[in-house]
C-alpha positions, 0 to 999 in steps of 0.5 A: 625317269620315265618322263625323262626318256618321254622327252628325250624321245618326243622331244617335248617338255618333260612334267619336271619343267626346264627340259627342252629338246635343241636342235643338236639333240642334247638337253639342257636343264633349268629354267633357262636355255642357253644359246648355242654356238652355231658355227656358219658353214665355209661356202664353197667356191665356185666351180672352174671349168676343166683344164684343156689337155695339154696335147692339144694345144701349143706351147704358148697356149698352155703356158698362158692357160688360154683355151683356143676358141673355136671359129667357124668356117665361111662354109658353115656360115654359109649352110647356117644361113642358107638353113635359116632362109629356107626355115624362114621361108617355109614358116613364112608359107606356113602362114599365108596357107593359114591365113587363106584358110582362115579367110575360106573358112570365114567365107564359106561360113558367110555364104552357110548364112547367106544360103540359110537365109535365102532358103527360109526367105524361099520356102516362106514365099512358096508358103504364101503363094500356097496358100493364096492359090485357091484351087476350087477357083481354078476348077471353076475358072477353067471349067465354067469359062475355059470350057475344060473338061475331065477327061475320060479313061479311054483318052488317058495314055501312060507312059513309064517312067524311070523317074517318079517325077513327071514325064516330058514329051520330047516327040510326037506320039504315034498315030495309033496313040492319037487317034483317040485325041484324032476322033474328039477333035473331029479329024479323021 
């Protein structure tokens, strides 16, 4: 008995054999199950579309069961074609200015590459011509033959700078100021 409410609860086979679950939750015993019955479901049929009030139609109208079809007017044409331009225009923009921009972007990318370039081939050239200026050479070229010499304290003259690059003369310097250059050069 207590099988029996296993499987009626479980659904499985009880120990005694021959006791299957169906699908409609009903047992049949034996060795056997019997086919069921199934009954096919009626199919349904399609839904029709609501049925216009009749006082908006005319008579010959609703006697035929026809539905007026609505036409549009010129003007609305008219303002849908007019809406379709001005969007077809405006997408059309759309797309150049994309395309330009693009054609930008692709450029200034060139020109980063181009100028990377010319920047690595620059700092390379002033990197030899660094190193082949031998600067002892120089002093010594500029000293012995030239017959340049240092100059001393007193022939120094500063001038301050608001940059700390280098200074340019644009002008004479004053007299006062020159006339140490004035007594090594013999002219007084």
């Amino acid at each position: 008995m207590r099988n029996e409410r296993a499987a009626r609860r479980t659904g499985y086979e009880s120990k005694r054999g021959g006791a299957k679950r169906t699908s409609h939750d009903t047992f049949v015993e034996g060795n056997t199950v019997r086919k069921l019955n199934v009954v096919s479901m009626p199919q349904r049929e399609p839904e029709r579309a609501p049925k216009p009030k009749q006082g908006k139609q005319s008579r010959h109208q609703a006697k035929s069961g026809q539905v007026q079809e609505k036409h549009f007017g010129f003007g609305y044409v008219v303002v849908l074609a007019v809406c379709a331009a001005v969007t077809l225009w405006v997408c059309t923009g759309y797309l150049k200015m994309q395309a330009e921009n693009t054609r930008k972007v692709k450029n200034i990318a060139a020109l980063e590459k181009q100028l990377t370039a010319l920047r690595t081939e620059n700092d390379d050239e002033y990197n030899r011509l660094l190193s082949s200026v031998d600067l002892n050479k120089i002093r010594e070229t500029a000293i012995e033959e030239l017959g340049m010499v240092y100059a001393n304290a007193d022939q120094v003259v500063l001038y301050d700078s608001h940059t700390n690059d280098y200074v340019r003369q644009y002008g004479e310097i004053p007299q006062e100021e020159t006339s140490i250059l004035d007594s090594l050069l013999g002219s007084k």
